[in-house]
N, C-alpha and C positions, 0 to 999 in steps of 0.2 A: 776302912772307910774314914776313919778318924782321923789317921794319919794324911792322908791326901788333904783334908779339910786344911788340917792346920800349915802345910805344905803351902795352898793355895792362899791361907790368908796371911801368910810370913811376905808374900809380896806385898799385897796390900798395908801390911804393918810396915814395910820400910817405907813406902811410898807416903806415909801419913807422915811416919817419923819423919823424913827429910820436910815435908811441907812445914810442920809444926818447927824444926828448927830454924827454916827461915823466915817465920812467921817471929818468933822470939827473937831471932836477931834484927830483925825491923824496928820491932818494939823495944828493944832494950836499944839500939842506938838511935833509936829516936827521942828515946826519953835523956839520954843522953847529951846530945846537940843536935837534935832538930833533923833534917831532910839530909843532909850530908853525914847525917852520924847513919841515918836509918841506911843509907845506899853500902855505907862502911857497913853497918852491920851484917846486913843482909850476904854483900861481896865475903865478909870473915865467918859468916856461918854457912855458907855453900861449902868454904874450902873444908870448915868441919865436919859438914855433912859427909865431905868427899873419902876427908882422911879416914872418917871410925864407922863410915856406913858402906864404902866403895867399895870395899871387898865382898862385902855380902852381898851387892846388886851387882859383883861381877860372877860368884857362883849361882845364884836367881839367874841371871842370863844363861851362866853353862847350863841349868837345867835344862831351861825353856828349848836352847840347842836341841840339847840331846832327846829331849821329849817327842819335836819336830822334824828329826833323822827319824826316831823310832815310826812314828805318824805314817812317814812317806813308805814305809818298806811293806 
């Protein structure tokens, strides 16, 4: 039972994490230069998002897959 929980809130955890990091690159290139820094920031913390959290919301998807083949049979 425990296992599933934590299972089910590891999605929720990436989904925060990636919010939260584009939340900090708004504010860190905001505070930097202003509305063009915040749009830079935000555009270079997606790709970061993408690069060190995108593999783990591409196996979070293979679950999900495979959970909804098992579902169907």
């Amino acid at each position: 039972m425990l296992s599933k929980i934590v299972v089910n809130m590891y999605s929720v955890l990436l989904e925060i994490g990636l919010w939260l990091i584009l939340i900090a690159g708004a504010i860190g290139g905001w505070q930097a230069s202003g509305l063009i820094g915040a749009i830079g920031g935000i555009v270079g913390a997606a790709i970061f998002g993408a690069v060190f959290l995108g593999a783990f919301l591409v196996l979070d998807d293979i679950r999900n897959r495979v959970k909804a083949i098992e579902n169907k049979k």
